[in-house]
LOFI-303785 format. One line per field, with one value per atom (N, C-alpha, C): residue in one letter; chain; x, y, z. Coordinates in steps of 0.001 Angstrom, whole numbers. Each point is the difference from the previous one (the first is absolute). Layout:
BEGIN
r A ...;
c A ...;
px X ...;
py Y ...;
pz Z ...;
This chain:
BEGIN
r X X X X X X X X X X X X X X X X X X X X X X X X X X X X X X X X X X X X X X X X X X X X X X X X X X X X X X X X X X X X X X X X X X X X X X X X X X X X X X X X X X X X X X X X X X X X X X X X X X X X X X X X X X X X X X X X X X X X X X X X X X X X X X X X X X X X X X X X X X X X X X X X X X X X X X X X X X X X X X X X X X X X X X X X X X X X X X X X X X X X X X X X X X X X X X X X X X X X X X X X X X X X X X X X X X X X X X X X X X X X X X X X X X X X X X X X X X X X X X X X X X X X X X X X X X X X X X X X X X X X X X X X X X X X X X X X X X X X X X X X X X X X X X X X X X X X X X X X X X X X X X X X X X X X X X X X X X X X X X X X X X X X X X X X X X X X X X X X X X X X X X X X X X X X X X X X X X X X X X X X X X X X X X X X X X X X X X X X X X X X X X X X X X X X X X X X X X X X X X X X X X X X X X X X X X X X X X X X X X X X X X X X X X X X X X X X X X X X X X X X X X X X X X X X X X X X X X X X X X X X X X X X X X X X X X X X X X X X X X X X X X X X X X X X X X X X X X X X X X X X X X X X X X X X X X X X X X X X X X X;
c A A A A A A A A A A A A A A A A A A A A A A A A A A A A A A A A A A A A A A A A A A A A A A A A A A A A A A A A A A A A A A A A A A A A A A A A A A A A A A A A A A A A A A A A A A A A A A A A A A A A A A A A A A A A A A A A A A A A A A A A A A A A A A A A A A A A A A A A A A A A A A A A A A A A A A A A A A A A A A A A A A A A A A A A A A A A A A A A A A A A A A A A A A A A A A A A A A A A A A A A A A A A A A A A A A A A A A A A A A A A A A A A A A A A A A A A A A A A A A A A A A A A A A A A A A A A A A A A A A A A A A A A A A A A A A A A A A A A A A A A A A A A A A A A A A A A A A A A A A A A A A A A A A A A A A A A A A A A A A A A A A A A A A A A A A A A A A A A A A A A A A A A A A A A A A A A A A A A A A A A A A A A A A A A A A A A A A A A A A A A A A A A A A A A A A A A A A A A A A A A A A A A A A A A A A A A A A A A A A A A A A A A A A A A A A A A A A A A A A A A A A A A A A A A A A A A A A A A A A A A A A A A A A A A A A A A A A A A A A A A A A A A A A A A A A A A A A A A A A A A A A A A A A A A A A A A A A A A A A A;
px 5639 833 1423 1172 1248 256 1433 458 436 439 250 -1065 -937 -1557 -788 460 -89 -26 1719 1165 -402 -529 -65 -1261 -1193 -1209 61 1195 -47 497 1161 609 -971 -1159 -989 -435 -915 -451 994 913 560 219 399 336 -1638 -1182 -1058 -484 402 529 227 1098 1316 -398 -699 3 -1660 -799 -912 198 1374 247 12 521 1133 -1575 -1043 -1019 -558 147 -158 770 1337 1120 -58 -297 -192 -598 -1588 -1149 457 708 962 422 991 881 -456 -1275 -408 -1238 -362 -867 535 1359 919 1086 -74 1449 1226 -207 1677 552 628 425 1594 288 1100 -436 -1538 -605 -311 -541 -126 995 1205 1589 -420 160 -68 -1079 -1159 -1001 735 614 39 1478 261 1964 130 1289 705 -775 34 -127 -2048 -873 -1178 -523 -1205 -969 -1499 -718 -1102 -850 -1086 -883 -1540 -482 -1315 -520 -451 -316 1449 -353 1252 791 -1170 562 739 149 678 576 1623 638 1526 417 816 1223 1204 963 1357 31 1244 -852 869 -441 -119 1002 387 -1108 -168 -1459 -1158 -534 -1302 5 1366 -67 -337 -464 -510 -1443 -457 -1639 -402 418 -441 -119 1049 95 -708 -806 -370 -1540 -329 -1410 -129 930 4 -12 474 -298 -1344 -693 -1286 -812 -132 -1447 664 -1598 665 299 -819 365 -431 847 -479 -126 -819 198 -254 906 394 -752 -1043 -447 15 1154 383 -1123 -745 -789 252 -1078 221 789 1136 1360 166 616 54 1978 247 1152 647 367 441 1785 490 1214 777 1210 237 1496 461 788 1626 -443 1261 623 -434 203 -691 -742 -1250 -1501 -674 -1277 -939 -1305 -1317 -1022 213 -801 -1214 -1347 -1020 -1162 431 -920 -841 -816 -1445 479 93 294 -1363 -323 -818 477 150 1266 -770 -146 -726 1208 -668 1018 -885 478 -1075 344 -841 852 -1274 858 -798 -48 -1225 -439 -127 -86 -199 858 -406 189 -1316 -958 -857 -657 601 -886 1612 -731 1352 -1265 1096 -739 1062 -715 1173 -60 1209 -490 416 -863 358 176 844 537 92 -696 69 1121 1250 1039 63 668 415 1341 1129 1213 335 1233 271 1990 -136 1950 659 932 782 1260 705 637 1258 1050 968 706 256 868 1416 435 1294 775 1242 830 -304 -1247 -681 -1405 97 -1525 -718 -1902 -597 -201 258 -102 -982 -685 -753 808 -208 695 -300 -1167 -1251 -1708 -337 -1539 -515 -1318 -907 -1297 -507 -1212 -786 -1060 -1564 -1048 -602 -844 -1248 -823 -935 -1771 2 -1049 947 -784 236 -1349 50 -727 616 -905 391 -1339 230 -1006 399 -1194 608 -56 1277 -229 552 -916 430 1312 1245 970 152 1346 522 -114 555 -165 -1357 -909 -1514 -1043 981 -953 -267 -1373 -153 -153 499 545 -1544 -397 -887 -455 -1271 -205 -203 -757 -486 475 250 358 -1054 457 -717 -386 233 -485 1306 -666 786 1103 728 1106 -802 -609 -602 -1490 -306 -1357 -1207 370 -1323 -316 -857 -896 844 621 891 308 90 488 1950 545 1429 455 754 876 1234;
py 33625 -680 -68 557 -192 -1115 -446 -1469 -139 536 -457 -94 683 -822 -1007 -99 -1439 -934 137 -1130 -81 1150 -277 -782 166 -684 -1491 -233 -1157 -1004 980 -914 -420 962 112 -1002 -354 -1020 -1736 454 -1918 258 937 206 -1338 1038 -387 -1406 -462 -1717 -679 316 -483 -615 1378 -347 -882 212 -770 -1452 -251 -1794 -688 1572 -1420 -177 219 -671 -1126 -270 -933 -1478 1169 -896 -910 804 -756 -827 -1 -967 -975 76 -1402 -951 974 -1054 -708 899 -540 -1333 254 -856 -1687 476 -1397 -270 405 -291 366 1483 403 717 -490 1161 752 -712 682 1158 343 626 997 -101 1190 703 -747 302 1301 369 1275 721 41 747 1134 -9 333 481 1103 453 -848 -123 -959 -53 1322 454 149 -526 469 -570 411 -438 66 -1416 -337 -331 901 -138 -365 -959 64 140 802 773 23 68 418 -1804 -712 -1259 -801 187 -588 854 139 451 -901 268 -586 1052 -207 1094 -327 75 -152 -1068 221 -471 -1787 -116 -1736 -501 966 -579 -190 1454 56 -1087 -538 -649 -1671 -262 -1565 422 1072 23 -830 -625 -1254 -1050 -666 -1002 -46 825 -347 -135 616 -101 -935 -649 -1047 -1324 17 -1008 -288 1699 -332 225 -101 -74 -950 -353 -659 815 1352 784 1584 1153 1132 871 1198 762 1438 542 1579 832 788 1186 1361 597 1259 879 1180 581 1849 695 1064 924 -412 781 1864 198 1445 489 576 567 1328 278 1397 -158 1037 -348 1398 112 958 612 1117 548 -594 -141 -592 -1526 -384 -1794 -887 295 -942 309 -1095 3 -535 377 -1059 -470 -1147 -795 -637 438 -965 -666 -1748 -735 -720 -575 -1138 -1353 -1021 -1439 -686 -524 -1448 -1124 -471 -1217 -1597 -646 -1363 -836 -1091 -1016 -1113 -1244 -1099 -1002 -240 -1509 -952 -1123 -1105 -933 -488 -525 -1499 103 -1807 507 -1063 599 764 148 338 1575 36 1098 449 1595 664 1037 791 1266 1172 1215 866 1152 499 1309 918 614 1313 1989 122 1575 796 1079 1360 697 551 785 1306 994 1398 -487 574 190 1246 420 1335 -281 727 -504 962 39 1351 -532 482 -588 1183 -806 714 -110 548 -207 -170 -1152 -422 -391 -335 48 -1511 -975 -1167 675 913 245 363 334 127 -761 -117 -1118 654 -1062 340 362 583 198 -525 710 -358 -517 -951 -432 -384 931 -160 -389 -1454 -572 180 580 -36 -891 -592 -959 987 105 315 -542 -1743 -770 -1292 -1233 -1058 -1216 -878 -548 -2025 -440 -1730 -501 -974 -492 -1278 -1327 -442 -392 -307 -19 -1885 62 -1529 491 -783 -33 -530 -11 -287 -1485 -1127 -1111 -428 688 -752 662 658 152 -468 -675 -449 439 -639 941 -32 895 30 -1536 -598 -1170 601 1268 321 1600 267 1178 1211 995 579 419 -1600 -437 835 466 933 -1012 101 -854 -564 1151 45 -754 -398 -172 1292 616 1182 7 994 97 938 750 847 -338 1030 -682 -58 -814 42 221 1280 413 -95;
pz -19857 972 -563 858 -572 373 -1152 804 971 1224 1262 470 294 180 -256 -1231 -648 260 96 895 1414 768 1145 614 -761 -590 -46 -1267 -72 1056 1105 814 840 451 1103 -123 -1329 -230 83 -414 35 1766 924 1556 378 -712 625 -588 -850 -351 846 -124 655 1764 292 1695 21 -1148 -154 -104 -262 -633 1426 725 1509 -126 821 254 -649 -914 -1485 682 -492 556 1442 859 1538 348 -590 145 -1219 -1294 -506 957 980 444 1486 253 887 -100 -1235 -612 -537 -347 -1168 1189 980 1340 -493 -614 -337 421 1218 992 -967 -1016 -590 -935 -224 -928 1144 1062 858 662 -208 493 -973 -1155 -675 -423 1412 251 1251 970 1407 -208 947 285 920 242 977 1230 708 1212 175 -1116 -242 1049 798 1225 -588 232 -117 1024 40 1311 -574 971 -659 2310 -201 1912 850 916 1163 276 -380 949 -1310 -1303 -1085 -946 589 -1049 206 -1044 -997 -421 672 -1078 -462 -832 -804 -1314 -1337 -1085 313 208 585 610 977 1090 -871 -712 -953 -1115 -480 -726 -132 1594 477 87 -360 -380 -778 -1033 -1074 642 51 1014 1342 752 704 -510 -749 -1019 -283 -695 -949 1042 1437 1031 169 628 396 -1012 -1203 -842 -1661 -750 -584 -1147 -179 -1159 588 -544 499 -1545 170 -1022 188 -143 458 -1012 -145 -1166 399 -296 196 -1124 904 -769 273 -434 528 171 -309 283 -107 600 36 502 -923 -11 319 914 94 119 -1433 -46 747 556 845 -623 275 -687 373 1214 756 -562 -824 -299 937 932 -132 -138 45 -116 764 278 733 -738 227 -1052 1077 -662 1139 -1012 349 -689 606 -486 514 -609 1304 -649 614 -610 112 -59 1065 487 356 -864 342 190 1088 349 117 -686 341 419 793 863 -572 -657 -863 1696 -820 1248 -247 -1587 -525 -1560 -1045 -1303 -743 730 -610 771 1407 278 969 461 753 567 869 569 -168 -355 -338 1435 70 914 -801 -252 -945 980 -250 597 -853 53 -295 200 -307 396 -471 756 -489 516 -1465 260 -276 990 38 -38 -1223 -306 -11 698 -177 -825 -948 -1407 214 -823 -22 -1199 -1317 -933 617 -609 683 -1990 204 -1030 -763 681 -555 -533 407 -757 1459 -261 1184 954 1129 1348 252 1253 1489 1075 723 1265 1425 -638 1162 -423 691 -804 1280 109 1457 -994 934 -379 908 -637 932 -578 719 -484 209 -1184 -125 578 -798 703 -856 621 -42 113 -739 104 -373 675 -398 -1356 -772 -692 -803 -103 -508 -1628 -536 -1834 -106 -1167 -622 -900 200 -509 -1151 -1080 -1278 235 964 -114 -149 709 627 -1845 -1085 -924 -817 -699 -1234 -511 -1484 -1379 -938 -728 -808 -873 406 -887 -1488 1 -1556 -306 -966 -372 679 545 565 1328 659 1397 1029 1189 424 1243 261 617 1394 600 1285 26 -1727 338 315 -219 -152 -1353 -65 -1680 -1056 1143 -1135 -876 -1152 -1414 556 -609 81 -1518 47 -1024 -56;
């Protein structure tokens, strides 16, 4: 391998980083309400669709996605998986990942119900002179489901070394 292959190797790889983080990055700020952290996920002009009847365009707009999360549930958590990168010669790229998106609405301090969504995202990315943006991000919901979990307030803490938080037999390590 000569060194411009190398070099060009190595760029491929931090490209395919890089456009790996926004996703990282996105479900952060959608998770902690930082719409100033997703401000430098998206280009100005970027459009977010999740079907025909919800989209969203301009960075400004996408960027009250936290805040409106953070109204209706009491905690969410974004897990970007799967990812797949195709980088393009032109300066951009398509990036398509799998999120598992829980949202829980506490219902007391002790119990909540989550609705959990399956997502495929499909990003069309653009190297811009900040680094890689989104441009465009179409959500398909895969499946969805409701269930309910005992929450962080409603848990008791281990009486004896060992004892599992939940009360099952499991050993706790």
């Amino acid at each position: 391998m000569d060194e411009r292959s190398s070099q060009d190797s190595a760029a491929t790889h931090l490209d395919v980083a890089m456009l790996r983080e926004l996703g990282i990055v996105y479900a952060f700020a959608l998770d902690s309400n930082e719409p100033s952290v997703l401000h430098d996920v998206f280009t100005e002009d970027a459009v977010w669709r999740h079907g025909a009847d919800d989209v969203r365009v301009g960075r400004e707009v996408i960027c009250r996605i936290p805040a409106r999360l953070a109204a209706a549930y009491a905690s969410t958590a974004h897990q970007i998986t799967s990812q797949h990168v195709r980088l393009r010669t032109d300066g951009t790229a398509l990036v398509h990942s799998l999120c598992v998106a829980s949202h829980l609405t506490a219902q007391s301090s002790a119990s909540g119900t989550i609705y959990e969504v399956m997502l495929r995202y499909r990003d069309e990315c653009r190297r811009t002179a900040e680094g890689w943006r989104i441009v465009s991000r179409d959500l398909q919901t895969l499946w969805s489901r409701d269930y309910e979990v005992e929450t962080a307030g409603g848990r008791r803490m281990p009486k004896t070394a060992g004892e599992h938080p939940t009360g099952s037999k499991e050993k706790h390590v």
